[in-house]
N, C-alpha and C positions, 0 to 999 in steps of 0.2 A: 151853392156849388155842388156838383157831382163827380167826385175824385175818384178814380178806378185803373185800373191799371190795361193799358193797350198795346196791340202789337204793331210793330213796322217793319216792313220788308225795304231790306239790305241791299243796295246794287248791285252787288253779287249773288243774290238769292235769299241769302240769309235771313232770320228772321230773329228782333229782338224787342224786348219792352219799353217799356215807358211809363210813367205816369202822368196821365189826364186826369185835368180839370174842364171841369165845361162850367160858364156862365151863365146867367136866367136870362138873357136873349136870344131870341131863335138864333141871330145872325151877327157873325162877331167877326173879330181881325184874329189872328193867330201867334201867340211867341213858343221860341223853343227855349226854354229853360235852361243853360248849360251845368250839370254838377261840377262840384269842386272833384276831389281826386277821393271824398269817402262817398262816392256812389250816390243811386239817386235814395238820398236817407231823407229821415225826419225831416229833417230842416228845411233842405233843398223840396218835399214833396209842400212842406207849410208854405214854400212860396211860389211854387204854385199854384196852390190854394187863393193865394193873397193876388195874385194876376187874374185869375176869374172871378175872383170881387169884383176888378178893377174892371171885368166887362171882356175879358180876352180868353179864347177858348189857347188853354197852355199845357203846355207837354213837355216832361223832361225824359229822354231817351236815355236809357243803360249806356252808357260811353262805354265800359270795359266787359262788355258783353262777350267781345272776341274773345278776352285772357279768361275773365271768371263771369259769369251771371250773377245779376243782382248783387251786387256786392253793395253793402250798406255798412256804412260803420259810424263810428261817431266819434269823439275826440280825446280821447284819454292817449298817454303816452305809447300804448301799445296799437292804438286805431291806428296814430298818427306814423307807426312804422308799418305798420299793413298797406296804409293807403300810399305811402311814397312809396313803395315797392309794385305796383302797377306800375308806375309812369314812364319807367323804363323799356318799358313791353310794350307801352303802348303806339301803334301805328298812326303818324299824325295825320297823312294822305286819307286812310281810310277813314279816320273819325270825322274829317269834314264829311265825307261820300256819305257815312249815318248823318249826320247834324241834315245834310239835302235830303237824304231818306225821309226823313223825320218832318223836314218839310211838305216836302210832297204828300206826306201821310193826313195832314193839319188840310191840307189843298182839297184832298178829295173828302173831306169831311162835310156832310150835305150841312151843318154848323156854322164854318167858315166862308167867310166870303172872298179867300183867296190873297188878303195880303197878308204876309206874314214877317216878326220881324225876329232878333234873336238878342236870349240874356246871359251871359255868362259869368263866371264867380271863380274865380282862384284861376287853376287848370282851366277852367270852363271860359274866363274870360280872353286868355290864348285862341282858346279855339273860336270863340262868338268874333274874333279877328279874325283871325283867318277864315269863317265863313263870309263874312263881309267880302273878304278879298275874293274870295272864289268863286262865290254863289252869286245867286239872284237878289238876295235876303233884302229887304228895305229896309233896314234898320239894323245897328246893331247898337248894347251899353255892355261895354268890358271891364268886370269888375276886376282890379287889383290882378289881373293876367300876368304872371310869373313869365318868361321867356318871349314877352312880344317884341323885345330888343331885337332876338335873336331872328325873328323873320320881317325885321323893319325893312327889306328891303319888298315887300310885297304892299307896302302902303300904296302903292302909286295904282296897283290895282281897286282899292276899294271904293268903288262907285257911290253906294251910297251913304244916308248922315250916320253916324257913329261916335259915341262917346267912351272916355277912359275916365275909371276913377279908379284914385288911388287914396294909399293913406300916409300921410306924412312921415309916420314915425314905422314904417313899414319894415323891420328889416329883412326882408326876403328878399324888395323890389329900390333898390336905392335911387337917389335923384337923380340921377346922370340917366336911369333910363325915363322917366317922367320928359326929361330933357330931352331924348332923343325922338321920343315920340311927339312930342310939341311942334321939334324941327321937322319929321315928314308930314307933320299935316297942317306945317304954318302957313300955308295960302288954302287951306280948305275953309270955309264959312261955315259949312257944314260937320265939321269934327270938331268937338271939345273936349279939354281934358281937364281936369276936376282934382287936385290935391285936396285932401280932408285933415284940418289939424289937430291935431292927437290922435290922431287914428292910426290902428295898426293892421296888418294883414288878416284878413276875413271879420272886417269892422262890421260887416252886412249880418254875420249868422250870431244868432239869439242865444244858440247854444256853445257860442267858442268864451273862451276866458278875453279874448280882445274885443267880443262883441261892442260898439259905439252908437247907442241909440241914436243922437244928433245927427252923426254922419250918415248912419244909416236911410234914417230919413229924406234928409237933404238929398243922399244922392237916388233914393227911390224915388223923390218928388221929378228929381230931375229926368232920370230915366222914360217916368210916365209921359212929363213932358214931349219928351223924344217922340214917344209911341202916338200919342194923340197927333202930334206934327204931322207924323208919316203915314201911319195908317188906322189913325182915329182907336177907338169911336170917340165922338167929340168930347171935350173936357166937360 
């Protein structure tokens, strides 16, 4: 892998980073990594890393780039009040128009070959939603996304396959929204959604006290799955 740090221009002009991974083939599909709400840190860069293993050229874009740059934190009781105090600032309109940016960036990459799909984690899994709904994206896997009850009324836009995982014992995200997301996408064949048992919220990161190797697994397997479906490279 070759991880380094890239720039993408804004819809609006602006201009913000990112971290890229590139894979050892010339020509690859592309995902956009979504961070959680501590920025694109450690954790969120290792799996990026872990997606151009997998053969996919991946990029995780500065989400709060607008309010503060580079913001990275990690998860002690004090990270954990730093980082919820973005989310309030943060503009959801605009943050899909980066997540397209961000696309478009993967697009013109002489690397890529043009599909690209998108991964998101906590906060990030909100938004890897709501790109589905808005964008072109082929693909999306929304991990454990806090608030996608609150814009379930935008299911009906999301064209292409897309998956949610949760964690059973989650208390951020309770069943009734698991539920409700079940209900707008229960005639899609193409949307699944994924409960994890004993799993708690951010089961996926290595570096949280919830971390769920099992689950984690399971629902990376599955995610990959996704990707090879929609836009390869073959299993």
């Amino acid at each position: 892998m070759n991880g380094r740090n890239a720039s993408i221009i804004a819809s609006d002009g602006g201009k913000f980073s990112g971290y890229l991974s590139l894979p050892k083939t010339a020509k690859a599909p592309g995902v956009v990594i979504i961070q959680e709400i501590f920025g694109v840190n450690d954790h969120i860069r290792e799996v990026v890393d872990e997606y151009a293993g997998d053969g996919y050229i991946a990029l995780a874009p500065d989400m709060f780039w607008r309010i503060e740059p580079n913001v990275q934190l990690g998860y002690t009781p004090d990270d954990v009040q730093k980082a919820r105090a973005y989310r309030p600032k943060f503009n959801i309109d605009l943050g899909v128009r980066d997540i397209e940016a961000t696309m478009k960036t993967l697009r013109s990459m002489p690397e890529c070959d043009g599909r690209v799909a998108v991964i998101g984690y906590c906060f990030g899994g909100l938004m890897a939603y709501l790109t589905a709904a808005r964008t072109d994206v082929a693909a999306a896997s929304c991990y454990y996304g806090g608030g996608i009850d609150t814009f379930i009324g935008e299911a009906k836009a999301v064209k292409c396959p897309i998956q949610f995982h949760f964690g059973a014992t989650d208390a951020a995200i309770p069943p009734e929204v698991w539920d409700k997301v079940r209900g707008a996408f229960e005639s899609r064949k193409d949307a699944e959604v994924y409960v994890y048992d004993g799993a708690q919220h951010g089961f996926n990161c290595t570096r949280r006290a919830s971390f769920h190797p099992e689950a984690s697994q399971l629902a990376r397997s599955r995610t990959l799955d996704l990707l090879h479906r929609t836009i390869g490279p073959a299993a």
